[in-house]
Backbone as ProteinMPNN parsed JSONL, in Angstrom:
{"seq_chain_A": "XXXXXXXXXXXXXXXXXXXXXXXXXXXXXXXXXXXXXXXXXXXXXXXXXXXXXXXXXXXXXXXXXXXXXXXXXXXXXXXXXXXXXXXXXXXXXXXXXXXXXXXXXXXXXXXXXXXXXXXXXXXXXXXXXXXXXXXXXXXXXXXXXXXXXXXXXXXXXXXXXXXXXXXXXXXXXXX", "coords_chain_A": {"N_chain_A": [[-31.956, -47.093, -27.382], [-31.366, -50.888, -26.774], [-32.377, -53.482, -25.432], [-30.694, -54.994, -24.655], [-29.059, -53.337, -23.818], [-29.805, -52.113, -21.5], [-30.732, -52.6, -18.24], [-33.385, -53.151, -16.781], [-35.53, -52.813, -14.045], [-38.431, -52.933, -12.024], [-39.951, -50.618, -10.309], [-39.94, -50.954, -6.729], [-40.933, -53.456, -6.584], [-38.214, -55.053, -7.114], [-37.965, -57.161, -8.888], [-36.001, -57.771, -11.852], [-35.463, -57.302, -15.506], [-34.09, -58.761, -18.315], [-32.069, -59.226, -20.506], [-32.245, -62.527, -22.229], [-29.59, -65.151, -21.746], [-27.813, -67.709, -22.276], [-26.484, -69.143, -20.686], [-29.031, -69.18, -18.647], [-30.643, -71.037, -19.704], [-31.543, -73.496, -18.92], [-33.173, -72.821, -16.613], [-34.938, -71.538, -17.924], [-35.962, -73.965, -19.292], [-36.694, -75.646, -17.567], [-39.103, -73.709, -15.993], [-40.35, -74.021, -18.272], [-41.441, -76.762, -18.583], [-42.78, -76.817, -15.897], [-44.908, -74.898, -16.229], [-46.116, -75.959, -18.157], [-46.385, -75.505, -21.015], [-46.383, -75.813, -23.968], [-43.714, -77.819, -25.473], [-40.542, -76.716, -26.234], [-38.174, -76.608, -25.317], [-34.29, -77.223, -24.48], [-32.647, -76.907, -26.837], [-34.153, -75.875, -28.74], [-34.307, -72.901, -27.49], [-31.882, -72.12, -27.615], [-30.784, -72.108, -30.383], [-32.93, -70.326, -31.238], [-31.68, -68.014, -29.464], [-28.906, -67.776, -30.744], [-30.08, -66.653, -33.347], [-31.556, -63.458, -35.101], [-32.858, -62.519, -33.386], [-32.713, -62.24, -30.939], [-32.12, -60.149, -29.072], [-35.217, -60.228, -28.448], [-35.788, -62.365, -26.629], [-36.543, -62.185, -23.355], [-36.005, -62.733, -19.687], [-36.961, -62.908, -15.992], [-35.666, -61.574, -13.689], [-35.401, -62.424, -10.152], [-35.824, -60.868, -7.414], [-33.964, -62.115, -4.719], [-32.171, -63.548, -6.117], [-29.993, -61.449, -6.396], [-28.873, -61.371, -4.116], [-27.79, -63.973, -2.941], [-26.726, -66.696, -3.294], [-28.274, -68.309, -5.118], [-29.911, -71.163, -5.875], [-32.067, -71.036, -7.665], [-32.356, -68.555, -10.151], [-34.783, -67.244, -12.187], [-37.416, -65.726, -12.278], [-39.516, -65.903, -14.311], [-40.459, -65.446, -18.212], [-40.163, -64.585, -21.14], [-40.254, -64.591, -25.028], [-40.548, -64.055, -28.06], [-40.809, -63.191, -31.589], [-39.939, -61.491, -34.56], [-41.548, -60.933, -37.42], [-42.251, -60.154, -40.887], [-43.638, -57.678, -40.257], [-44.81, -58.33, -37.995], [-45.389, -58.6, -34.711], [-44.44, -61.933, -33.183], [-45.666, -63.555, -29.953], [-43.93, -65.799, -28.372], [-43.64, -67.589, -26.406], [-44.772, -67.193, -22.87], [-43.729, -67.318, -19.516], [-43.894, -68.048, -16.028], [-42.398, -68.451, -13.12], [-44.473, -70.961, -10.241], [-44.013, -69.787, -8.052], [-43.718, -66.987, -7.968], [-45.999, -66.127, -9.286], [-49.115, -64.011, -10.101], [-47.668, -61.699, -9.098], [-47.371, -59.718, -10.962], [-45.355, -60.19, -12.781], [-46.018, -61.637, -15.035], [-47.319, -59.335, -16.895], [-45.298, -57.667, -16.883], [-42.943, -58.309, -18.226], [-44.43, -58.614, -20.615], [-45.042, -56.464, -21.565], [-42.496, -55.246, -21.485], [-41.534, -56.639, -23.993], [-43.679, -55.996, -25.847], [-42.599, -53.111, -25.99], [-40.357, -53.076, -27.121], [-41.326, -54.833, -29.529], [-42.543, -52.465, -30.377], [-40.448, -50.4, -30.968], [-39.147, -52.078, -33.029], [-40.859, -50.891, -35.256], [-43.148, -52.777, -35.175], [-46.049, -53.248, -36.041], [-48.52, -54.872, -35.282], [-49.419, -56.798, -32.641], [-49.477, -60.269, -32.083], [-50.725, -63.798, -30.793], [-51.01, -67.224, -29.6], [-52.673, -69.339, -27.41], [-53.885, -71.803, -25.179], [-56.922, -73.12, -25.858], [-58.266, -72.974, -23.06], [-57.125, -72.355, -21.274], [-57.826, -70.286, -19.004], [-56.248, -68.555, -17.281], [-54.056, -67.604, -18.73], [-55.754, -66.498, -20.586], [-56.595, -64.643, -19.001], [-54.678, -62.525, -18.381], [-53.295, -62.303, -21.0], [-55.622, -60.85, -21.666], [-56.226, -58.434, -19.613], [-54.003, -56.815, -20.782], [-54.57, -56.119, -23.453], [-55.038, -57.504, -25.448], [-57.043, -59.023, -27.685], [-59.42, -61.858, -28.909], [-59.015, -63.225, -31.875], [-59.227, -65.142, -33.647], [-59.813, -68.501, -33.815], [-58.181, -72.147, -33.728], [-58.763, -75.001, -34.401], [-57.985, -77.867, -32.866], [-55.053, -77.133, -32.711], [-53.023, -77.897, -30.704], [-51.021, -80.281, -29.383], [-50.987, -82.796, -27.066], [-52.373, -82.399, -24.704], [-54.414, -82.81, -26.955], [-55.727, -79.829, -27.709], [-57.959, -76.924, -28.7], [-56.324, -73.807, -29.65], [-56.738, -70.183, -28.983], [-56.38, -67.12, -30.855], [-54.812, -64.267, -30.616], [-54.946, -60.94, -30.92], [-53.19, -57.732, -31.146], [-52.829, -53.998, -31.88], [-50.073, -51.959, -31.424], [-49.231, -49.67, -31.175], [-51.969, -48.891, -29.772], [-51.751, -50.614, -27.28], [-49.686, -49.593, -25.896], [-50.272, -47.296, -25.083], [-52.541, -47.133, -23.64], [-51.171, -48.868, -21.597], [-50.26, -46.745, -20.081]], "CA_chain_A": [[-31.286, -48.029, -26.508], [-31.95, -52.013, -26.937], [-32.897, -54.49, -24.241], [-29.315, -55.613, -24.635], [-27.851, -52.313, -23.42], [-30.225, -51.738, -20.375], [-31.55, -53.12, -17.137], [-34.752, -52.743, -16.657], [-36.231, -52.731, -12.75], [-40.44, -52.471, -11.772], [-39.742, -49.799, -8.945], [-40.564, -51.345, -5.373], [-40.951, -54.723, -7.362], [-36.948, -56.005, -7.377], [-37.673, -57.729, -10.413], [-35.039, -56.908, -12.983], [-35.799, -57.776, -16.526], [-32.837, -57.877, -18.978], [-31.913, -60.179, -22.243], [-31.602, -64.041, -21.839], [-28.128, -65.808, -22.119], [-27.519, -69.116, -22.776], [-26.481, -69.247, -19.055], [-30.705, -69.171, -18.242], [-31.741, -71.775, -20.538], [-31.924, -74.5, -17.628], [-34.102, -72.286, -15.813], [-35.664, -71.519, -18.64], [-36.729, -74.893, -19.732], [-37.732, -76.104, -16.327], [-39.889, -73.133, -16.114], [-41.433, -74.08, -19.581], [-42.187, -77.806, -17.991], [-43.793, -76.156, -14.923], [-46.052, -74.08, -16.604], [-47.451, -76.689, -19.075], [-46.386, -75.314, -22.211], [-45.996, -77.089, -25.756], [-42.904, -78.394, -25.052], [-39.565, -76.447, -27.105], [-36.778, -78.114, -24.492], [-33.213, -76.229, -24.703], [-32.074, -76.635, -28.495], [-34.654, -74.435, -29.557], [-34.627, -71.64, -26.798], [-30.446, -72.269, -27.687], [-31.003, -71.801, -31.58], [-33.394, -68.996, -31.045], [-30.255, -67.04, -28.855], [-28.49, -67.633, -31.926], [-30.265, -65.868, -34.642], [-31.528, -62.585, -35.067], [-34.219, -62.127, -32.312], [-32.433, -62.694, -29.6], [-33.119, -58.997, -28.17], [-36.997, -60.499, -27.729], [-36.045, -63.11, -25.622], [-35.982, -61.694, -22.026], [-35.901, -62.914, -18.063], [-36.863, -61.577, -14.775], [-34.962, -61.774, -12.309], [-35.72, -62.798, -8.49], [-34.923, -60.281, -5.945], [-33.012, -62.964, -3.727], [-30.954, -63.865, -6.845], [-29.159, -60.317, -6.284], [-28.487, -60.917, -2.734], [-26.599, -64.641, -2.736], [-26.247, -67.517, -4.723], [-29.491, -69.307, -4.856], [-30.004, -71.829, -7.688], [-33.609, -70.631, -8.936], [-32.503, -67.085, -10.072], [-35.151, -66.704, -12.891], [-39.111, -66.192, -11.92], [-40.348, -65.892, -15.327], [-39.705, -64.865, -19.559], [-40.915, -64.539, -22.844], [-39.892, -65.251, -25.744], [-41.085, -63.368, -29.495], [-40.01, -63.273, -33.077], [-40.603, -60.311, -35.767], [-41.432, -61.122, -39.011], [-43.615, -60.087, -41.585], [-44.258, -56.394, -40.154], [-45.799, -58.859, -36.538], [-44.444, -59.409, -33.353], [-44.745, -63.063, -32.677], [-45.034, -64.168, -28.917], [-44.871, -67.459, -28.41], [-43.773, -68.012, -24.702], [-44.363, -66.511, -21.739], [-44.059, -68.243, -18.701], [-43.835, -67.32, -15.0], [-42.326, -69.93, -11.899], [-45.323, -70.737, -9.895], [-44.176, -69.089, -6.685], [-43.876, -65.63, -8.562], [-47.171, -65.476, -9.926], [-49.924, -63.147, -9.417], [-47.281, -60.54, -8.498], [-46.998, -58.985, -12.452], [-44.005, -60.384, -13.708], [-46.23, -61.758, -16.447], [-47.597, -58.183, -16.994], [-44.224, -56.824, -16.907], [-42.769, -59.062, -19.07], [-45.083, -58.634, -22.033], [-44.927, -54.601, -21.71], [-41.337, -55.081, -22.558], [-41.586, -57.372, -25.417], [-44.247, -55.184, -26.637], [-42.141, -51.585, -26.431], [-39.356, -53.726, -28.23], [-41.521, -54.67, -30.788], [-42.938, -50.816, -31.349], [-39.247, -49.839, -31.357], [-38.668, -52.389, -34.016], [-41.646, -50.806, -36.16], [-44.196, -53.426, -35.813], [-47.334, -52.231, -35.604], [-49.675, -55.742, -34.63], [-48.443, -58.573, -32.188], [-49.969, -61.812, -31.895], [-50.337, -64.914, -29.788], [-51.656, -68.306, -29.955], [-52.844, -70.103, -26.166], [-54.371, -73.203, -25.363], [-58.613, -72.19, -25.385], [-59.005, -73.567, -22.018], [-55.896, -71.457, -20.346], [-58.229, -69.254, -18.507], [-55.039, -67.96, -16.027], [-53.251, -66.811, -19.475], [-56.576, -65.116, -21.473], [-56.725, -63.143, -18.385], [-53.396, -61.99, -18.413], [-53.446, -61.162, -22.189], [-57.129, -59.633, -21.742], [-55.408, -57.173, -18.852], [-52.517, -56.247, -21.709], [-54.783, -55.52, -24.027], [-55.323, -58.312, -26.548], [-58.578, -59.822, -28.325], [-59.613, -62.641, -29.746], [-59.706, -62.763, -33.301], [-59.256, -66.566, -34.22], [-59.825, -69.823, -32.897], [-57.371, -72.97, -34.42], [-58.863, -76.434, -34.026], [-56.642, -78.882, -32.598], [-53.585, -76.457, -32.863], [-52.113, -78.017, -29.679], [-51.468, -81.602, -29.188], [-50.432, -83.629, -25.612], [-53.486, -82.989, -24.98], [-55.424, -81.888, -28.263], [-56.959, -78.608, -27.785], [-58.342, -75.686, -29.851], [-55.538, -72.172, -29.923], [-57.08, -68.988, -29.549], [-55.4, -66.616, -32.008], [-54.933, -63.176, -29.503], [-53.746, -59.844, -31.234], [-53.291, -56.073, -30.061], [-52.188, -53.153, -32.174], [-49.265, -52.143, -30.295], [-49.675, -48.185, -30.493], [-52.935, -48.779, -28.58], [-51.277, -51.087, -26.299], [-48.623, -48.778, -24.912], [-50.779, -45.687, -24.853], [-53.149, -47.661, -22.935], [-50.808, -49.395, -20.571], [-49.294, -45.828, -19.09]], "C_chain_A": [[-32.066, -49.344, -26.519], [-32.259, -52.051, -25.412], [-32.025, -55.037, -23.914], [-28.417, -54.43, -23.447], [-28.402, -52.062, -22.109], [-30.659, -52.882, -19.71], [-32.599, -52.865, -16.51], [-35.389, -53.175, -15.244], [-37.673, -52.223, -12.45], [-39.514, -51.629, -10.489], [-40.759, -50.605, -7.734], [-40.584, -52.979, -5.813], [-39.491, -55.794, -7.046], [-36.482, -56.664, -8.246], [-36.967, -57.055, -11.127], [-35.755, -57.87, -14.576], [-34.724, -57.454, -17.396], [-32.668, -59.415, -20.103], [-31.453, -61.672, -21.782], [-30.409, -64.415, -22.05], [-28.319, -66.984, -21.811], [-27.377, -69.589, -21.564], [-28.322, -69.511, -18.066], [-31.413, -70.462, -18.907], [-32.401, -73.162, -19.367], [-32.971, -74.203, -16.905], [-34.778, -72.135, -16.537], [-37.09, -73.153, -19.676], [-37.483, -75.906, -18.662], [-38.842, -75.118, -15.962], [-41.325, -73.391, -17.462], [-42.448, -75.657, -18.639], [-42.977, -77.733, -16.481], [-44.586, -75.597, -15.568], [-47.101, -75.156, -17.489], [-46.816, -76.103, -20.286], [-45.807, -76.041, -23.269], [-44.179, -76.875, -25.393], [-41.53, -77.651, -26.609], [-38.376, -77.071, -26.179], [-35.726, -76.231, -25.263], [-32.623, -75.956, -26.004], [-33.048, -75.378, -29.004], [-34.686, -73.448, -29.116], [-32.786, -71.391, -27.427], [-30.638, -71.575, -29.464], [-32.108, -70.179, -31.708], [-32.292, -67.641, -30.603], [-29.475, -66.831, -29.819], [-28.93, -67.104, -32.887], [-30.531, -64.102, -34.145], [-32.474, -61.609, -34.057], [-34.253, -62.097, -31.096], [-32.945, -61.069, -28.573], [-34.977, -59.212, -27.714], [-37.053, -61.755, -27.008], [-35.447, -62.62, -24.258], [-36.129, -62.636, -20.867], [-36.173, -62.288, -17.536], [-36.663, -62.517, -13.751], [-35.422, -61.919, -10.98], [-34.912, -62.085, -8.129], [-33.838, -60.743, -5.76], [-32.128, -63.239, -4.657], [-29.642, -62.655, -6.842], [-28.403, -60.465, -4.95], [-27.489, -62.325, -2.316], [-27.219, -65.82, -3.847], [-27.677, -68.613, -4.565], [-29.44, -70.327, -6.447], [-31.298, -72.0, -8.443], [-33.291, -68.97, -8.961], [-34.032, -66.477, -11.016], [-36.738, -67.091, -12.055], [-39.734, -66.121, -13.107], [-39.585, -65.296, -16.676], [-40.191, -64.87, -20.004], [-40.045, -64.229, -24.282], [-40.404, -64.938, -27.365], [-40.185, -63.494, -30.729], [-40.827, -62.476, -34.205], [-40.263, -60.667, -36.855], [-42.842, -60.713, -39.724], [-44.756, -58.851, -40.769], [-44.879, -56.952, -38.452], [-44.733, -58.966, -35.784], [-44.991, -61.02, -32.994], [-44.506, -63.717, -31.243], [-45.334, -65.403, -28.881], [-44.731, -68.166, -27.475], [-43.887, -67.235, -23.763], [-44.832, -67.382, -20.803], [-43.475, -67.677, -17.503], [-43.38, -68.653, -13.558], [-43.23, -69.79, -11.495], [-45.285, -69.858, -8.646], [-43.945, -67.319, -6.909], [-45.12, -65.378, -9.246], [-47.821, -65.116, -9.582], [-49.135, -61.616, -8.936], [-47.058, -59.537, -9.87], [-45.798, -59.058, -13.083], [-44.468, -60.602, -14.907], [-46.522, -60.278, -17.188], [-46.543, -57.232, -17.698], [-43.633, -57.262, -18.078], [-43.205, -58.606, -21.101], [-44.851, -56.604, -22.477], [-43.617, -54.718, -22.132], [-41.511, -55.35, -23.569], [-42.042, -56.225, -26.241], [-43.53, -53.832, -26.815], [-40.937, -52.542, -27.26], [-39.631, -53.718, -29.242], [-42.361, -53.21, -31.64], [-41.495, -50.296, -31.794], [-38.826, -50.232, -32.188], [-39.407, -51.625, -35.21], [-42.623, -51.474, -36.403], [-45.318, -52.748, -35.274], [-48.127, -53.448, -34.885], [-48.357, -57.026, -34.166], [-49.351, -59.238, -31.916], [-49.923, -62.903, -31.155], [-51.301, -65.906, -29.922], [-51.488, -68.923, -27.851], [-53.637, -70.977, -26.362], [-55.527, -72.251, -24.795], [-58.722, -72.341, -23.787], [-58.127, -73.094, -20.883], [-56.09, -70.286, -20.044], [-57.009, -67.887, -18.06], [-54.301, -67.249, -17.787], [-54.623, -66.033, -20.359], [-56.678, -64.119, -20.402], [-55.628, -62.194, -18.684], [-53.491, -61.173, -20.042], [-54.581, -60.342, -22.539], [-56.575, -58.287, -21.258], [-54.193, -56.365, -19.898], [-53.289, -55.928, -23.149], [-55.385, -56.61, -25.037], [-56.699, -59.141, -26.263], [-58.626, -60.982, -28.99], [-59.782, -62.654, -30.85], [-59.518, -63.599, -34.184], [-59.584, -67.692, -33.283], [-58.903, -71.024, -33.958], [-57.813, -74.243, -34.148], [-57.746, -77.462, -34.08], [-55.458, -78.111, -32.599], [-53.117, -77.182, -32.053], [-52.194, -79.74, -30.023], [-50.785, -82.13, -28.041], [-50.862, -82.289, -24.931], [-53.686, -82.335, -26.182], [-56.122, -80.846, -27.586], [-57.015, -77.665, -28.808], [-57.102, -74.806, -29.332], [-56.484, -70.932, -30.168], [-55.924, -68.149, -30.06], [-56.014, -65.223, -31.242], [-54.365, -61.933, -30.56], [-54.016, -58.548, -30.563], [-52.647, -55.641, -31.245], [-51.428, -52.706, -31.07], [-49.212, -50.466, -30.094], [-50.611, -48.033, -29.688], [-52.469, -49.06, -26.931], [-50.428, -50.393, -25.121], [-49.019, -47.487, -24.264], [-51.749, -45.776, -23.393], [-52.931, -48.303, -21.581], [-50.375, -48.363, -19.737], [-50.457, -45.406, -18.117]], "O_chain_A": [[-33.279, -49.261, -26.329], [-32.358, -51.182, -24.546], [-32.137, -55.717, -22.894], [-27.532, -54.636, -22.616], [-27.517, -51.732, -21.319], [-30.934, -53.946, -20.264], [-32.503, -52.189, -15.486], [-35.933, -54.263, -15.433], [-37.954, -51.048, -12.688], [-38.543, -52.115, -9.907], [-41.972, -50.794, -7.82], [-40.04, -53.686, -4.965], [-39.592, -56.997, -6.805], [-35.313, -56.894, -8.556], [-37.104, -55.833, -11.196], [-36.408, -58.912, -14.527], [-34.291, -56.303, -17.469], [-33.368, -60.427, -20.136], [-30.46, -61.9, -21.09], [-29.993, -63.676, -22.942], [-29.137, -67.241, -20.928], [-28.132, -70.506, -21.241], [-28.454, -70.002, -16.945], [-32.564, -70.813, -18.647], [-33.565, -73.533, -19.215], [-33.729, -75.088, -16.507], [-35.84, -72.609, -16.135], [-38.187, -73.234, -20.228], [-38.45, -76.651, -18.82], [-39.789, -75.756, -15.502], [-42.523, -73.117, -17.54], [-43.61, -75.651, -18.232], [-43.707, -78.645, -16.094], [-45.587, -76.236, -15.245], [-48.331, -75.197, -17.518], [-46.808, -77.218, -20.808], [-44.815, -76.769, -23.253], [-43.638, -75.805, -25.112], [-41.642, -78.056, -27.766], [-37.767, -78.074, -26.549], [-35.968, -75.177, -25.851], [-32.135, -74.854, -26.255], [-32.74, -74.291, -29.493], [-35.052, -72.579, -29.908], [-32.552, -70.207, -27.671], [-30.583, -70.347, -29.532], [-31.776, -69.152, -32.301], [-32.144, -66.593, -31.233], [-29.172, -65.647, -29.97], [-28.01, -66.933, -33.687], [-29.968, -63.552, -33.198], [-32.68, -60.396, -34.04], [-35.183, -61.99, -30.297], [-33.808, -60.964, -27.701], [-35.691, -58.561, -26.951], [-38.141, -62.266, -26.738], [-34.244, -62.607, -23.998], [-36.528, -63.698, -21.343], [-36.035, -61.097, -17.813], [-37.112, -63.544, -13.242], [-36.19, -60.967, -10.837], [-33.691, -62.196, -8.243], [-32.802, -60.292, -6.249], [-30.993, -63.235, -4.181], [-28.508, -62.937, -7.227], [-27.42, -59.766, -4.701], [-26.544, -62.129, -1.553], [-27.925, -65.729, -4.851], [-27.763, -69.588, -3.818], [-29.051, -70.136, -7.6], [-31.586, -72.721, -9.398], [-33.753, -68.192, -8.126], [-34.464, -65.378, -10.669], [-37.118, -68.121, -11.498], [-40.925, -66.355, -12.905], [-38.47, -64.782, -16.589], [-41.276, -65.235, -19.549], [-39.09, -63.455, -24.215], [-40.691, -66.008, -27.9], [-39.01, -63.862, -30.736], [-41.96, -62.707, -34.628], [-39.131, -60.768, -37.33], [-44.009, -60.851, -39.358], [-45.98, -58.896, -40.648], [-45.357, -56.087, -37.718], [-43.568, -59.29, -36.016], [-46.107, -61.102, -32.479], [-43.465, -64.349, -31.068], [-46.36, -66.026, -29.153], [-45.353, -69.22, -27.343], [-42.998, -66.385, -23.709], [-45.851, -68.066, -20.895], [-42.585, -66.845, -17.676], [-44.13, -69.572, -13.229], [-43.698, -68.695, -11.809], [-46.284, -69.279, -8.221], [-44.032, -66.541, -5.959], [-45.228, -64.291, -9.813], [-47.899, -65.439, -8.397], [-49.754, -60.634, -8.526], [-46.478, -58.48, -9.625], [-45.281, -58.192, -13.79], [-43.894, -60.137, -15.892], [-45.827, -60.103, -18.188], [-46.689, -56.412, -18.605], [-43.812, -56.541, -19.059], [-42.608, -58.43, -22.163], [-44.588, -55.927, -23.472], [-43.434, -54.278, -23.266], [-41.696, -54.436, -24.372], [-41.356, -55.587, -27.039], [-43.829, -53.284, -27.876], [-41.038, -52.293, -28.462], [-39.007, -53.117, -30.116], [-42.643, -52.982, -32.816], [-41.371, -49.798, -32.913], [-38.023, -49.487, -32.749], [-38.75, -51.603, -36.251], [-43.243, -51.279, -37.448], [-45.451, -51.945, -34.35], [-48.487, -53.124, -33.754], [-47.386, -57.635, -34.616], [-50.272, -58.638, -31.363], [-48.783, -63.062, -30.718], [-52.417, -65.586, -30.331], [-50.444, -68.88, -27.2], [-54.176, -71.145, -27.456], [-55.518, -71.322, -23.987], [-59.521, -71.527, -23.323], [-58.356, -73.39, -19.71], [-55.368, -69.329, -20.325], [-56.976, -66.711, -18.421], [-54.094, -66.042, -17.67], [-54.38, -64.901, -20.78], [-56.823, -62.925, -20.665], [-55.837, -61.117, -19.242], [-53.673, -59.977, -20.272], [-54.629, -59.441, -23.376], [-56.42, -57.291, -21.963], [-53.64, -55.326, -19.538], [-52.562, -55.459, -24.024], [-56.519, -56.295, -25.396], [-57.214, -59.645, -25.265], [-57.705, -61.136, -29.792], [-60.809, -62.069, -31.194], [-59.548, -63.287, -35.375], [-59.566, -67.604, -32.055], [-58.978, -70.705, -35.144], [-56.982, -74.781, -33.417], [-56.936, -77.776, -34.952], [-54.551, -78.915, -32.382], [-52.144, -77.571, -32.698], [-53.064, -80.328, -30.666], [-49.612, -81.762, -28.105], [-50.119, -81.351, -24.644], [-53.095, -81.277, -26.405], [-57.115, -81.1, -26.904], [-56.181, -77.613, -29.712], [-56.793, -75.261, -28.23], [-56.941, -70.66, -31.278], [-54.745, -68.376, -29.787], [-57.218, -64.975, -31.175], [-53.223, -62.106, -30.984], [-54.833, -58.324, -29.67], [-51.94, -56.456, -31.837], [-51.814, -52.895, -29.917], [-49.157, -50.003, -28.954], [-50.468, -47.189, -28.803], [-52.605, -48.394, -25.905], [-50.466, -50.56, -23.902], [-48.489, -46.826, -23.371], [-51.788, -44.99, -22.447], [-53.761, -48.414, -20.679], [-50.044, -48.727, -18.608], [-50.222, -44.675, -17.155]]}, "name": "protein", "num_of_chains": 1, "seq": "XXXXXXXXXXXXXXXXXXXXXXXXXXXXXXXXXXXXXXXXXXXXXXXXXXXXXXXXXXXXXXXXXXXXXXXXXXXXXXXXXXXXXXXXXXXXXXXXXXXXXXXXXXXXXXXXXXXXXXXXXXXXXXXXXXXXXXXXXXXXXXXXXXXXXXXXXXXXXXXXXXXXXXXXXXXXXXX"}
């Protein structure tokens, strides 16, 4: 069963987690410009929905978005692409008034059983060096350092650490 076919709920949590639609990208790209991240805007989260990867771009849902019509339903997503035997993540991002509660956490544990279900065995990630608040997060999930990228980023210039995890460890590890 995909990520397409189910709805996925943290028990006690409320958060739902379930496949992006084109309908999210608004939320989705004001979430990207809150967080700080290298800047993709809606064509490319839009063109991404369109190809073949779209099952690895998910959402999670806000409680209160179940209960009436609010106009911030999404608290957070992520965002991957399999190629070349890897899982590639290359966003995850969380609103600020949902963080700290494990949506990012949650989040990435999907991605990652997605990409064991596809067959990949190693996933990967590139962050800005100096984005303490996200090496924790991927420290807690499992992933190591095992590059550094000078200059990778630019507005501002910084170094990219280069993060990976085998993903059989990862899952065995997260239960």
């Amino acid at each position: 069963m995909s990520i397409t076919e189910r709805f996925l709920e943290k028990p006690g949590s409320g958060f739902a987690i379930s496949r992006m639609t084109e309908h999210d990208l608004l939320e989705v790209v004001e979430i990207e410009e809150q967080s700080g991240l290298s800047r993709w805007g809606w064509a490319a989260y839009y063109a991404e929905l369109q190809g073949s990867n779209r099952d690895l771009m998910l959402v999670a849902r806000a409680p209160e978005s179940k209960l009436s019509r609010v106009s911030q339903t999404l608290a957070g997503y992520v965002v991957a692409r399999v190629g070349a035997d890897e899982l590639h993540i290359n966003n995850v991002a969380v609103r600020e008034k949902y963080r700290r509660q494990g949506i990012g956490v949650d989040l990435l544990e999907r991605i990652l059983e997605e990409g064991r279900r596809l067959g990949v065995k190693t996933a990967f990630l590139e962050l800005r060096a100096g984005n303490s608040v996200a090496l924790y997060l991927y420290e807690r999930c499992g992933f190591r350092i095992t590059a550094r990228r000078k200059k990778y980023y630019s507005e501002p210039p910084e170094d990219a650490l280069v993060m990976t995890i085998q993903l059989r460890e990862t899952l065995d590890s997260l239960r």
